[in-house]
Every structure is written in structure tokens, then in C-alpha cells.
N, C-alpha and C positions, 0 to 999 in steps of 0.2 A: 548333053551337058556334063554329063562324069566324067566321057572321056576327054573334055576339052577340060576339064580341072585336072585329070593327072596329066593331060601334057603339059598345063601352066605349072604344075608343081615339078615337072622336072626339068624345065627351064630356068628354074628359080634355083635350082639347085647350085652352089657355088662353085666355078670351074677353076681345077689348080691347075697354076700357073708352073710354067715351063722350067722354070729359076727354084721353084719350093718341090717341086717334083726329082729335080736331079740332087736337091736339099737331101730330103728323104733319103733316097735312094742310096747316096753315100753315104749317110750314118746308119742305116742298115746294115751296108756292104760293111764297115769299121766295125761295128757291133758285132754281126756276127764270124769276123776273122777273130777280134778280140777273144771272145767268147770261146771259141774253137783252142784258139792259143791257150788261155786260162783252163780246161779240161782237160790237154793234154800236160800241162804242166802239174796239176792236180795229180795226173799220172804217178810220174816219178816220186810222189810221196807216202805211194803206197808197194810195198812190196811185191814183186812179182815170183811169179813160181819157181824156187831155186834159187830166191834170196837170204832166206829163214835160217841157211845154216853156213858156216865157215870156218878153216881152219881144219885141222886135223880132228875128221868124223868118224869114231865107232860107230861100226853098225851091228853086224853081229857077228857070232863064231864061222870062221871063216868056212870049215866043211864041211857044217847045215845048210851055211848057204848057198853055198856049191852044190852042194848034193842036191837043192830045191832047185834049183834052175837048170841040172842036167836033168832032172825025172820030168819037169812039167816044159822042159824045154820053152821056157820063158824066162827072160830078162825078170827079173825083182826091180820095180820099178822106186826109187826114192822121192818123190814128191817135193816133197821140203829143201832136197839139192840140186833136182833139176838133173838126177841123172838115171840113168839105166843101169843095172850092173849084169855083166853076163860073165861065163866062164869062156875059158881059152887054154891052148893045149902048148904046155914050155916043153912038152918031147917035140914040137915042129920046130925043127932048126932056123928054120925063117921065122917063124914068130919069138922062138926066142930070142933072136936077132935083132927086132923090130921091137921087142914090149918088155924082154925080159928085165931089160935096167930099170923101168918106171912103173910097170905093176905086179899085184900080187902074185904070189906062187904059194900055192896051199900044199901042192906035194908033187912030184916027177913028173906027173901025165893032167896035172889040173890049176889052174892057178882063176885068179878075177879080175877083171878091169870094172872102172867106172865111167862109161861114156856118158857124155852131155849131150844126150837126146833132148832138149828142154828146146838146143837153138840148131836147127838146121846148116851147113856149112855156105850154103848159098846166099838164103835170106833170112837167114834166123825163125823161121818156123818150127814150133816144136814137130818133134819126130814121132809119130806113134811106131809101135811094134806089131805086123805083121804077122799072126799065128800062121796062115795056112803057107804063108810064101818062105817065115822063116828070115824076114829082115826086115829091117825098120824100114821106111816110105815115107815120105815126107807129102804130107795132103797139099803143099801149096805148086808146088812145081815139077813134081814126079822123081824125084833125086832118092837112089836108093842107097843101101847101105848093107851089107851081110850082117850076120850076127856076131861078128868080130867092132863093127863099126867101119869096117873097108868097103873103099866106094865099089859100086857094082852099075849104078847106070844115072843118067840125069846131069842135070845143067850143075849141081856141085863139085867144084873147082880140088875136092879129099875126102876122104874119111871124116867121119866126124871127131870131133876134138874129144880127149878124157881128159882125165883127172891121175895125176899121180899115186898109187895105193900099196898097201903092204900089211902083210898078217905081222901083228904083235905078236912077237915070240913071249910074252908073259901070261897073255891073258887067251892068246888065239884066237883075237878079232880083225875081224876084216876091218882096215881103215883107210879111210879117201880123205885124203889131203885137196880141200877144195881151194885150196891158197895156189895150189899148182898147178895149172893147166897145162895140158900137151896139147899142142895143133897134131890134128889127124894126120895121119899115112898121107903118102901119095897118091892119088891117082892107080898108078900101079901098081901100090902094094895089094896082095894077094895072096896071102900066107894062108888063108883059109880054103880059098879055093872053092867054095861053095857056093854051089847051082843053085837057083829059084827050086822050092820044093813042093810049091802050089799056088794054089790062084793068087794073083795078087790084091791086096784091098784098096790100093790107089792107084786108077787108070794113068797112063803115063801120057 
């Protein structure tokens, strides 16, 4: 007797129809594109990493900071601009060639650039910095990069892009002109010439 009352009660049970079924289903599907559209749009209203600052940025005195990224052989990373800053050497004739018009020169054998590590030259992924290999990596698609910002391996089509910069002769700070973007080197440029120096942290 039980079990012939739950079959009667699921018989009873109201069958939807084929017409209120595809009903559904399309205001689902509307709903949740809508949905997905209004999040990403939400997006764009909130700052992303490297939006915070613009315009011609002090940062610090220019041969502290130089001197901190040749001892710890690490980039100083700027958050707030979405860039990298490392040093570079204006005694290489070919870099001077290549950088010397648009970035710093702190003295004969040392100068700094600000690359935008923030957007990959590929797909726009940020770039993290590589301690043991010595060059930035890009986690999303293997595209490498020397400690100059010159390409060295991966589906990135240059260099990553800088930023225009220059030591103020008043105060002796390093400053990054984020209103000026430079498109990266070529492909072939190679003024550094700098071999992989250990493991790498991003399988290629």
C-alpha cells in the first residue's frame, strides 16, 4: 500500500511542458550572459594594478636605487605603476644606441629604465621576475624576457614595452614619465646578451 501511494504521488506530480521548458531555459541562458556582462563591466570601474599613478613619477634618488638593484640583483618592483625598474649599462654601445635617448643615465657605466612588467607583450599577463634564471617569465605562455626587458624566448612578438625616464639634475631622482610609453625592442635586439643563469620558474 506505501508503495502504490508514492507511485500515485509521483504521477500526480505536474509535467512541464516542452514550450515553458525552452521558456526557462532561455531566460536562464539571457540572465546569466547578462550577468556575466554586468561583472565585467563592474570591472573597468575599479582600478587595476598600474592605474594608481600617472604622469611624470618620482621615485627615489637615483644611485640608491641603482645601487639596490645591482647588490640584490633584483628589479625594485613599483606596484602602484605597474612597472619594474632595473639598471642597464650606457658604456654598451648598442644599448646606448637602443635606450640611451629615452632612459636614465645615472653616470658612464649605469643608468635605469622602467619596464612594464604589469602587461606581457603577448597577452597582456603580468610578468613576474625570475631570481634564479635572472629574467622575467611570463606564467601565462612561457615568453621570456632578459633583465634588460629584451626578448629571449616564447610566443612574444618584442621586448616588453618601458616607460620613458630621467634623473632630475636638481634633486637626483629617478623619474618615470608614465604618460610615455615605449614599444619594446625587437625581437633581435640583444644588447645585453645575457644567458639563462639558473633554473627557470616558468616551464616553457
Amino acid at each position: 500500500m506505501a508503495d502504490d501511494a508514492k507511485s500515485t504521488r509521483r504521477l500526480d506530480l505536474p509535467r512541464v511542458e516542452r514550450r515553458a521548458f525552452l521558456r526557462y531555459g532561455m531566460f536562464g541562458a539571457v540572465s546569466a550572459g547578462l550577468g556575466g556582462f554586468g561583472l565585467a563591466s563592474l570591472g573597468f570601474l575599479y582600478p587595476r594594478p598600474g592605474d594608481e599613478l600617472t604622469g611624470q613619477v618620482p621615485l627615489e634618488d637615483a644611485e640608491q636605487l641603482a645601487a639596490e638593484i645591482q647588490s640584490t640583483r633584483t628589479p625594485v618592483r613599483v606596484p602602484a605603476g605597474g612597472i619594474s625598474i632595473v639598471t642597464w649599462d650606457p658604456s654598451n654601445e648598442t644599448a646606448m644606441n637602443l635606450y640611451g635617448e629615452d632612459h636614465a643615465i645615472v653616470n658612464g657605466s649605469v643608468g635605469l629604465m622602467a619596464l612594464n612588467s604589469q602587461q606581457c607583450v603577448h597577452l597582456g599577463c603580468a610578468v613576474p621576475w625570475c631570481q634564479t634564471s635572472q629574467w622575467f617569465e611570463c606564467p601565462c605562455h612561457g615568453s621570456r624576457y632578459n633583465r634588460w626587458g629584451e626578448y629571449t624566448g616564447g610566443p612574444a612578438p618584442r621586448g616588453l614595452d618601458r616607460y620613458s625616464s630621467f634623473v632630475d639634475e636638481g634633486t637626483g631622482m629617478f623619474v618615470v614619465d608614465l604618460g610615455d610609453m615605449i614599444t619594446g625592442p625587437a625581437r633581435t635586439a640583444n644588447a645585453l646578451e645575457q644567458p639563462q643563469e639558473g633554473p627557470n620558474c616558468v616551464d616553457a
